[in-house]
C-alpha positions as CSV (number, residue, x, y, z in Angstrom):
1,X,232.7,112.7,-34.3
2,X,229.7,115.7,-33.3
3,X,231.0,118.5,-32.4
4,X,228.5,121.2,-31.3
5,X,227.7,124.5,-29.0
6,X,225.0,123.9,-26.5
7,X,223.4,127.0,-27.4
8,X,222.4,126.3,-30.9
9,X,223.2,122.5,-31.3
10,X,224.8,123.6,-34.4
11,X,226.8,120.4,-35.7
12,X,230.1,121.2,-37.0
13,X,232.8,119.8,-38.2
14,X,236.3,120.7,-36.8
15,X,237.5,118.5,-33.9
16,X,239.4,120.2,-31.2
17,X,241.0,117.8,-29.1
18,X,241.7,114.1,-30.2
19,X,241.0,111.4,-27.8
20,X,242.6,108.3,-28.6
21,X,240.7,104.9,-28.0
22,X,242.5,103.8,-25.4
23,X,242.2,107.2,-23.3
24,X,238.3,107.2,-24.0
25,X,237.9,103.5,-22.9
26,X,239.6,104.2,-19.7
27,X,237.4,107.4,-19.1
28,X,234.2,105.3,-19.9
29,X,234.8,103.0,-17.3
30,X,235.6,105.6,-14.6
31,X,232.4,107.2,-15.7
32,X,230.3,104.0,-15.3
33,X,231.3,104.2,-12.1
34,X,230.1,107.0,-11.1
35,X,226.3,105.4,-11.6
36,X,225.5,108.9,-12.8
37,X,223.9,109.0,-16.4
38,X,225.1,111.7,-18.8
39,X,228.2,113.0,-17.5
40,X,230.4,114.9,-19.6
41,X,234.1,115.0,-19.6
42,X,234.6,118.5,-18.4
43,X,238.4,119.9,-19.8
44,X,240.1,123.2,-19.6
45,X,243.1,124.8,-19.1
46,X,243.4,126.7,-15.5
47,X,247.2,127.9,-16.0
48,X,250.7,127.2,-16.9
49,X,253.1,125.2,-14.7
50,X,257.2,124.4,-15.9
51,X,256.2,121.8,-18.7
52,X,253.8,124.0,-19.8
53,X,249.8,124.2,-19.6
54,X,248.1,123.0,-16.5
55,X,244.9,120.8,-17.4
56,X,241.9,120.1,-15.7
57,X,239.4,117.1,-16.3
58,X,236.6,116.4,-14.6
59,X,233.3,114.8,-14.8
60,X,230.0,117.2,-14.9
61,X,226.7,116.5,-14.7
62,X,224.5,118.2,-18.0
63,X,223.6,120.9,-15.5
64,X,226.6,121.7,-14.5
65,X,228.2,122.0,-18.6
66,X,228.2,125.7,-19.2
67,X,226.5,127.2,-21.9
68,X,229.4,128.4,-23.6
69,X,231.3,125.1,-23.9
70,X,231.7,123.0,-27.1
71,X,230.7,119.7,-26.6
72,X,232.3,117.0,-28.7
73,X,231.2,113.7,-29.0
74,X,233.8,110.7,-29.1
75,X,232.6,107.5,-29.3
76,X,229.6,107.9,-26.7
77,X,232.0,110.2,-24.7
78,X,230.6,113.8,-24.8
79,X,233.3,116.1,-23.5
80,X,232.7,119.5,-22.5
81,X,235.7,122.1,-23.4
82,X,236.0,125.9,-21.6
83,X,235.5,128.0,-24.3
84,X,238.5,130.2,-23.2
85,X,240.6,127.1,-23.3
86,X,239.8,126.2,-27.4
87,X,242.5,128.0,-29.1
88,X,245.3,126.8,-27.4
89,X,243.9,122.7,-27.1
90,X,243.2,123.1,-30.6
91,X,245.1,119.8,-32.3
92,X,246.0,118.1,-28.8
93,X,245.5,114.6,-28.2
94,X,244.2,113.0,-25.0
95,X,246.0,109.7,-24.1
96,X,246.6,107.6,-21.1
97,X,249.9,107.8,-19.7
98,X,252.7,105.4,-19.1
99,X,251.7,101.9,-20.3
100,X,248.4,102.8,-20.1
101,X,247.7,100.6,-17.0
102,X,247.3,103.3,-14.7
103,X,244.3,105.5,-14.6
104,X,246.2,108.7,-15.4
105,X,246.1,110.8,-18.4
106,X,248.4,112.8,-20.4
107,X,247.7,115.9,-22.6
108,X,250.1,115.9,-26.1
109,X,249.8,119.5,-27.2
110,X,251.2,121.0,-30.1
111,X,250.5,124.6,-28.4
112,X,252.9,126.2,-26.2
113,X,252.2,129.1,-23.7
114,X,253.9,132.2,-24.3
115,X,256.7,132.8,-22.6
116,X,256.3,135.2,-19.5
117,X,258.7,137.9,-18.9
118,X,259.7,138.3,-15.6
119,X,258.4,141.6,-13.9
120,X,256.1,142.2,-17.1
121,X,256.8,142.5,-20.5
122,X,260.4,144.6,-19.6
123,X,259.8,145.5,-15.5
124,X,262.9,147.8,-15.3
125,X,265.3,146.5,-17.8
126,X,266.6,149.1,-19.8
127,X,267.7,148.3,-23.2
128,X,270.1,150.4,-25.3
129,X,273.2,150.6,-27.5
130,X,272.9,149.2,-31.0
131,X,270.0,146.7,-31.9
132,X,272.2,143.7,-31.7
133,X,273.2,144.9,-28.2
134,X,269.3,145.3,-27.4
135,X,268.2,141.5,-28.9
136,X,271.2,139.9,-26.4
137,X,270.4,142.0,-23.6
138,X,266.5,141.2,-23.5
139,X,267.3,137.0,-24.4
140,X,269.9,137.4,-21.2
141,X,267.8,138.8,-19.2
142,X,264.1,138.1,-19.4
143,X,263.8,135.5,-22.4
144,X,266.1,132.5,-21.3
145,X,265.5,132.8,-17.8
146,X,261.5,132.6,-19.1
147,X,262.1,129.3,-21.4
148,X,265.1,127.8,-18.7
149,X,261.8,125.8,-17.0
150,X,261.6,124.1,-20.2
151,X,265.3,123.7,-21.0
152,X,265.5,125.7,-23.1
153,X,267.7,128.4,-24.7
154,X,267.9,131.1,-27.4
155,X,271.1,132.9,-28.7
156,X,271.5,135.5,-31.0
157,X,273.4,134.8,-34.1
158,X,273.4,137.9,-36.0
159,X,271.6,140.8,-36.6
160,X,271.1,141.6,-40.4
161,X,269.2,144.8,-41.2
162,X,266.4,144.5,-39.7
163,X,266.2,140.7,-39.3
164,X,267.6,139.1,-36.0
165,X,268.5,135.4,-36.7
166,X,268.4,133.1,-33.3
167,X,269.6,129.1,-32.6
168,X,267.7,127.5,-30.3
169,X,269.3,124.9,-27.9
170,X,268.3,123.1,-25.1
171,X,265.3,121.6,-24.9
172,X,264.2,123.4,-28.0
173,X,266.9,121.7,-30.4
174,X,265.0,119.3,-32.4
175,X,261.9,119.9,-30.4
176,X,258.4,119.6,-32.9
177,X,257.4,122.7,-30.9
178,X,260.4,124.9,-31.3
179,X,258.6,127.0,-34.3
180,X,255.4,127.5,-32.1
181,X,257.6,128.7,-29.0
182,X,259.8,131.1,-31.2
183,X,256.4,132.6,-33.2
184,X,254.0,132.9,-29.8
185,X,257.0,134.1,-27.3
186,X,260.1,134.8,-28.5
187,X,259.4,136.7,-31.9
188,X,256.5,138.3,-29.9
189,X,259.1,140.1,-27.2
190,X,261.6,140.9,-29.3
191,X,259.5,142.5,-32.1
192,X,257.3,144.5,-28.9
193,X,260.3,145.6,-27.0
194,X,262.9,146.6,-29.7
195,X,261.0,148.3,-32.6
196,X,264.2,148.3,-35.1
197,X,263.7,144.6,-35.2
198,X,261.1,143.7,-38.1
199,X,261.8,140.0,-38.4
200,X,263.1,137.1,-36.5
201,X,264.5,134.1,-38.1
202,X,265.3,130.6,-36.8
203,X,268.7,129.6,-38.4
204,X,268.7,126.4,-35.7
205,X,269.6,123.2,-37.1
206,X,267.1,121.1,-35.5
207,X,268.3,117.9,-37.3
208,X,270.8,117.9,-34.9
209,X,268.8,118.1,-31.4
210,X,267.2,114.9,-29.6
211,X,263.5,115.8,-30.4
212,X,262.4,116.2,-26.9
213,X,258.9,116.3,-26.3
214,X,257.1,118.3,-23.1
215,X,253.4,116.4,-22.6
């Protein structure tokens, strides 16, 4: 594996996305179709959809690779990420989907987007009374409605000082990704909107969910 920035051709050696062998055969054939020499595997992320990020991947010709890419090299395959899309495809793995028969591809992150709080970060909900009052008024009304696309839920178990403790359920029961969704959405909005809250804990006992997992 080469991983470098066009720019510089400065070889480094921290891999962003994983392609696995079967995924990377597949996308060598399609690109031997293309009777093109040098294209690169051009992937980014353009948004989020309900299972999460929405992926792109496309072929590009060298000319068309933009400067600030990073180019990796797997196998022969040079792919071409968005610099703007490196932090959150850092640690996913590129595979085909299905039984692999089929020409399409699936992307297995371990990053989650953070959840987006309907009509901004509070639009006009107004939270007051004590801080356990404020924690389930904001999951009721803009956090569970934000992670309901991913079947998700989030309840409030107690409030202890200045730590709120949350169970997780749904979707995020047992799911790998529950601590990533609770640190880059959940934590995030309660921490922002109620300022008496200076922790949040995941009391969720995960062993018992079904270990779902969003590709």
């Amino acid at each position: 594996m080469v991983r470098y920035h066009p720019a510089t051709m400065t070889d480094t050696t921290t891999t962003i996305v994983e392609i696995t062998d079967a995924a990377r055969d597949k996308i060598l054939a399609l690109r031997e179709g293309e009777g093109i020499d040098d294209l690169h595997l051009g992937l980014r992320i353009t948004g989020v959809g309900s299972q999460g990020f929405v992926y792109e991947t496309s072929f590009l010709r060298s000319d068309d690779v933009a400067s600030t890419d990073i180019i990796e090299n797997h196998g022969g395959l040079d792919v071409a990420i968005a610099l703007d899309s490196v932090e959150n495809l850092r640690g996913a793995v590129l595979d085909l989907s299905g039984d692999g028969q089929g020409p399409g591809l699936v992307m297995r992150n371990p990053n989650v987007p953070t959840p987006t709080l309907p009509g901004g970060e509070l639009g006009d909900l107004e939270l007051t009374g004590t801080p356990e009052e404020k924690v389930r008024t904001l999951l009721e009304e803009r956090i569970n409605p934000a992670i309901a696309s991913h079947g998700g839920v989030a309840q409030l178990v107690a409030v202890d000082g200045a730590v709120a403790q949350l169970q997780l359920g749904g979707g995020c029961q047992g799911c790998g990704l529950a601590a990533v969704t609770l640190r880059q959405g959940i934590e995030r909005a309660i921490l922002d909107a109620i300022p008496e809250i200076e922790e949040v804990v995941d009391v969720t006992d995960h062993a018992l969910g079904q270990n779902p997992f969003y590709a």
